[in-house]
Backbone as CSV, one residue per row, in Angstrom:
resi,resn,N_x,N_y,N_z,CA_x,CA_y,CA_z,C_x,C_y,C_z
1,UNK,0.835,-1.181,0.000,0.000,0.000,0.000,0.884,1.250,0.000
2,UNK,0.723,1.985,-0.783,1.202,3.543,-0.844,0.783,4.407,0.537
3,UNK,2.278,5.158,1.079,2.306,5.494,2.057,1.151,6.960,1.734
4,UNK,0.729,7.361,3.088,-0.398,8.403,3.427,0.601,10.088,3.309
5,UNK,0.328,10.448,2.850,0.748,12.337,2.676,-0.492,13.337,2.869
6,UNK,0.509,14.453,3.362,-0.168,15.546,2.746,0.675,16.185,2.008
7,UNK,-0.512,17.308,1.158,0.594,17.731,0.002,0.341,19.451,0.446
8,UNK,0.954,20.161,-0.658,0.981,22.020,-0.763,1.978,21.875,-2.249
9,UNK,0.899,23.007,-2.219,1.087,23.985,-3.412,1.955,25.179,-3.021
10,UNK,3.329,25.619,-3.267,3.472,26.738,-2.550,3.477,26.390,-1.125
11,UNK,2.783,27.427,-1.079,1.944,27.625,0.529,0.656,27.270,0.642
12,UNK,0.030,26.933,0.242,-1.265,26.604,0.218,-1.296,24.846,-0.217
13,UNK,-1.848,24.915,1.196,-2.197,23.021,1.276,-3.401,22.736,0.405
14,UNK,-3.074,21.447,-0.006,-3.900,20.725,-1.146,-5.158,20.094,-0.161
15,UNK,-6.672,20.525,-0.948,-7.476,19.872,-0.160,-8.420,19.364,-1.212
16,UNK,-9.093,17.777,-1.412,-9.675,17.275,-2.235,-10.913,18.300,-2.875
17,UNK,-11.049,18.183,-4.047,-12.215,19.063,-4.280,-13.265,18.750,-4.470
18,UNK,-13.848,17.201,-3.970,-14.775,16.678,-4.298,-15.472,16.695,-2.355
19,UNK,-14.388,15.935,-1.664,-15.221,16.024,0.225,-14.312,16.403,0.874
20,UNK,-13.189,17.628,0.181,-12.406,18.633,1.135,-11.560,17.562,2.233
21,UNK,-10.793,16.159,2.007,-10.187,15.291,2.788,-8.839,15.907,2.207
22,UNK,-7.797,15.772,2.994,-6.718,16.254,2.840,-5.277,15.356,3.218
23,UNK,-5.761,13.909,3.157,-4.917,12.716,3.205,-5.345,12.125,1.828
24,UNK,-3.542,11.986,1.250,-3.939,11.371,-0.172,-2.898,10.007,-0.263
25,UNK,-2.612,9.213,-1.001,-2.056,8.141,-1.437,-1.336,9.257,-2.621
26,UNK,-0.512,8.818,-3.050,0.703,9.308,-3.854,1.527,8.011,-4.807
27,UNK,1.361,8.445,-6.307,1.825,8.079,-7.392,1.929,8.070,-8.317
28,UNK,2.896,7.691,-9.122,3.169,8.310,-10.836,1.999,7.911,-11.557
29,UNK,1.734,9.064,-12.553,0.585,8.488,-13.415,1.030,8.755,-14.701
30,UNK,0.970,8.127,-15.890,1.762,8.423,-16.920,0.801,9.150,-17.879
31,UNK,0.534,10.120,-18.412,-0.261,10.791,-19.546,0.034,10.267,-20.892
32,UNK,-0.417,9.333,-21.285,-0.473,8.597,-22.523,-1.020,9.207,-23.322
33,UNK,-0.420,9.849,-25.019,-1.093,10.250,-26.385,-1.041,9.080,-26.839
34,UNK,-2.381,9.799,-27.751,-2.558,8.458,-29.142,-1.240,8.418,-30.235
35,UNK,-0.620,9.545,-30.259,0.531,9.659,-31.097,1.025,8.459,-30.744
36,UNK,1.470,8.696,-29.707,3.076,7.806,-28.572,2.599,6.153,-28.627
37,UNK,1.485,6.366,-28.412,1.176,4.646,-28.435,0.889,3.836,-29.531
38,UNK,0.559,4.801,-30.496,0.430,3.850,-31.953,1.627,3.956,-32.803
39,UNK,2.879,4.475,-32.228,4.677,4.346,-32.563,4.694,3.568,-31.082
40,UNK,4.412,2.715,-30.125,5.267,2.111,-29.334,5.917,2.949,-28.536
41,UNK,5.762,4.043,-28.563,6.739,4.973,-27.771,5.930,5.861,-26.000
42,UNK,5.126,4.811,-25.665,4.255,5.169,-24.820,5.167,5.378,-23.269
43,UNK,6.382,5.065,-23.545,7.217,5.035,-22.146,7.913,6.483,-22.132
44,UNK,8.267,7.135,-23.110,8.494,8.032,-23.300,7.309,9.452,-23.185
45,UNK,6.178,8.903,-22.857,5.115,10.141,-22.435,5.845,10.389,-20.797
46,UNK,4.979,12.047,-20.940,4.829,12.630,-19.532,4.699,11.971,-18.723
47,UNK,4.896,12.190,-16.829,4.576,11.810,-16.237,3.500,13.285,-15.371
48,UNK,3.052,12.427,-14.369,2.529,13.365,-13.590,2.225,12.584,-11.839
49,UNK,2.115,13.423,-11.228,2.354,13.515,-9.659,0.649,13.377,-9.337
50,UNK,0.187,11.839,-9.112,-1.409,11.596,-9.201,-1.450,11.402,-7.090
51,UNK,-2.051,12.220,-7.007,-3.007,12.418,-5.282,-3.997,11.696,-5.178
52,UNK,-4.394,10.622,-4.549,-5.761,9.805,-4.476,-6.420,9.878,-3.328
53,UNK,-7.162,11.328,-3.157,-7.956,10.740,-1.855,-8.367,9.892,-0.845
54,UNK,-8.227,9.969,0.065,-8.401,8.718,0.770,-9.630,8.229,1.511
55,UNK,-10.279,9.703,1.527,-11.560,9.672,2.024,-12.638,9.350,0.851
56,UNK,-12.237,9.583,-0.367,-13.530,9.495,-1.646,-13.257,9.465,-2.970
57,UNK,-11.457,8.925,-3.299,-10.777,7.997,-4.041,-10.866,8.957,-5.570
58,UNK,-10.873,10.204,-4.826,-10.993,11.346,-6.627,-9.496,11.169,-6.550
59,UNK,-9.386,11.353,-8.166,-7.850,11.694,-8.599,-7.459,12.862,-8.746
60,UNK,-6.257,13.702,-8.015,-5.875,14.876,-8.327,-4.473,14.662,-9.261
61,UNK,-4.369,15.489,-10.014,-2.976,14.715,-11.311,-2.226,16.804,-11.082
62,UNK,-0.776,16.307,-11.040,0.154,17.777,-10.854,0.973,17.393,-12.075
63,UNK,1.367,18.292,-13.069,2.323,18.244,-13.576,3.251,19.022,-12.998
64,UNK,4.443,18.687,-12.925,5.942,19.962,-12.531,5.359,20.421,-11.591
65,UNK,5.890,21.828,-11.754,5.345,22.655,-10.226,5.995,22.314,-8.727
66,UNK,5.171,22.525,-8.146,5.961,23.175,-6.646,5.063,22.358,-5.558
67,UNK,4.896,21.009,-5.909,3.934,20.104,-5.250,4.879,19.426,-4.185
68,UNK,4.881,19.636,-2.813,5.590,19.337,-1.956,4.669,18.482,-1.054
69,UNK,5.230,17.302,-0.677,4.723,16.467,-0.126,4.393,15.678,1.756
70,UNK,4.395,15.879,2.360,4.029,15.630,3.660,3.602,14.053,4.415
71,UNK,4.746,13.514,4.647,4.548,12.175,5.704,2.770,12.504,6.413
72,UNK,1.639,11.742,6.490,0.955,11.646,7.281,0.422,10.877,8.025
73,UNK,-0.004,10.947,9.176,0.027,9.497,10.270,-1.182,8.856,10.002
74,UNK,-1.197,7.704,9.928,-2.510,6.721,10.201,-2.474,5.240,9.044
């Protein structure tokens, strides 16, 4: 199981936008084009920084940026 975080933007903490929970699961999510995958070259797409709620399992997806991450207990 993927360890529990909190995250921030900046200064401003990340809070789900669907039931405002603010403990997420944390992991790579890859942004797949139709280009990239119909050349085989689907490993070579973007990545992105995917937040999974823990209270109501919405996906939040960060590209780059200033997404800093936070150990959280439970």
């Amino acid at each position: 199981m993927a360890k529990l975080v909190h995250a921030a933007v900046g200064e401003k903490k990340v809070q789900c936008l669907i039931c405002g929970g603010d403990v997420f699961r944390e992991r790579e999510v890859k942004l797949n084009s139709t280009g990239m995958e119909l050349f085989n070259l689907a490993w070579a797409n973007e990545s992105a920084t995917g937040l999974i709620c823990r209270s109501c399992g919405y996906v939040h997806l960060f590209v780059r940026g200033s997404l800093t991450l936070y150990r959280a207990e439970g």
